[in-house]
C-alpha positions as CSV (number, residue, x, y, z in Angstrom):
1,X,2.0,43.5,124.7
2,X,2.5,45.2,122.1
3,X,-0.1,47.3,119.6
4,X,-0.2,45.4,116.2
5,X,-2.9,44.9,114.3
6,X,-4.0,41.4,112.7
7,X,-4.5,41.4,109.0
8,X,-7.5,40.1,107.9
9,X,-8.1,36.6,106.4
10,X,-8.9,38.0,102.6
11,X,-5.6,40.3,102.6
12,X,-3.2,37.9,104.1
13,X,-4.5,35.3,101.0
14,X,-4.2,38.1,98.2
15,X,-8.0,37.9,97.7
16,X,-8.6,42.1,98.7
17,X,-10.4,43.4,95.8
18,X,-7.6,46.4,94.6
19,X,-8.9,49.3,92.7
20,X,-6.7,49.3,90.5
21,X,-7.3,45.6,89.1
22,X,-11.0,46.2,88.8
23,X,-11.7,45.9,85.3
24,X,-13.7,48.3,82.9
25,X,-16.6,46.6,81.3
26,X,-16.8,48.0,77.8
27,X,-20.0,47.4,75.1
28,X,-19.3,45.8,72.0
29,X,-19.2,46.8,68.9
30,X,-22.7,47.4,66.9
31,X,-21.9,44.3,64.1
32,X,-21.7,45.7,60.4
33,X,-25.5,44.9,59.0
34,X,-24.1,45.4,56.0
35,X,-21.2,43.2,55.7
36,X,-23.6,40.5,57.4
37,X,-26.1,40.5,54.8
38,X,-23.5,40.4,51.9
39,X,-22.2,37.5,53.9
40,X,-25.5,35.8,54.1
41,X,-26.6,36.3,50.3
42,X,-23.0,35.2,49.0
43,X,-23.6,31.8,51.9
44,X,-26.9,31.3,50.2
45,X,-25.6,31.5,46.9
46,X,-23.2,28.8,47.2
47,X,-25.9,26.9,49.2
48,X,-28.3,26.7,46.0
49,X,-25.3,25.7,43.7
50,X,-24.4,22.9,46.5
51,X,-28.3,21.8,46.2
52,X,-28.0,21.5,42.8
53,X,-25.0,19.8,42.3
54,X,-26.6,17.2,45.1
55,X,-30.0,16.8,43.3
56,X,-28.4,16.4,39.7
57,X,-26.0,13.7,40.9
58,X,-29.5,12.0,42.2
59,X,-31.1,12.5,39.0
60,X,-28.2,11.4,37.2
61,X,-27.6,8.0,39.4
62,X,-31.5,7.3,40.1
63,X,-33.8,8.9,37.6
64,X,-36.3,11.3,38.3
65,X,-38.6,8.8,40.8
66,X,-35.9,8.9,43.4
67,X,-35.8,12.2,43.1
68,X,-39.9,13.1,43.9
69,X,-39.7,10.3,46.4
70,X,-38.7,12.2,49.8
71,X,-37.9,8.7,51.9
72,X,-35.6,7.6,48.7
73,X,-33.9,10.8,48.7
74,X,-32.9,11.1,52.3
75,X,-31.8,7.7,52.4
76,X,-29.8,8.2,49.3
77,X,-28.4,10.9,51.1
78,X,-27.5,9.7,53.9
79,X,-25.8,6.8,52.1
80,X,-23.5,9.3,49.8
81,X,-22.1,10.8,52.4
């Protein structure tokens, strides 16, 4: 018989780990604080004109007593959009 040498299961099945396909795990990049919180007051911005373009339209279709009542409002909501 001859001298041959088996190859294992995990190379015959391409599963060997290679060196050269190990990947490099890199750290991301610190996020710009800066850019975030001009993000987040511009967001909050619009939010406040969106809130009061929603509880104008409220006072405008239901007076003021829909308006302090919480129940009233939510439903009203709810049904407007």
């Amino acid at each position: 018989m001859a001298d041959v040498a088996t190859p294992s299961g995990a190379a015959e099945h391409g599963s060997a780990p290679d060196k050269k396909d190990k990947k490099v795990i890199e750290k991301p990049e610190k996020p710009d604080e800066e850019a975030y919180k001009a993000a987040l007051k511009k967001a909050e911005k619009e939010h406040a004109v969106s809130v009061e373009k929603f509880v104008s339209t409220i006072l405008l279709h239901f007076g003021k007593r829909a308006h302090n009542d919480a129940r009233h409002l939510a439903a009203t909501h709810a049904n407007i959009i």
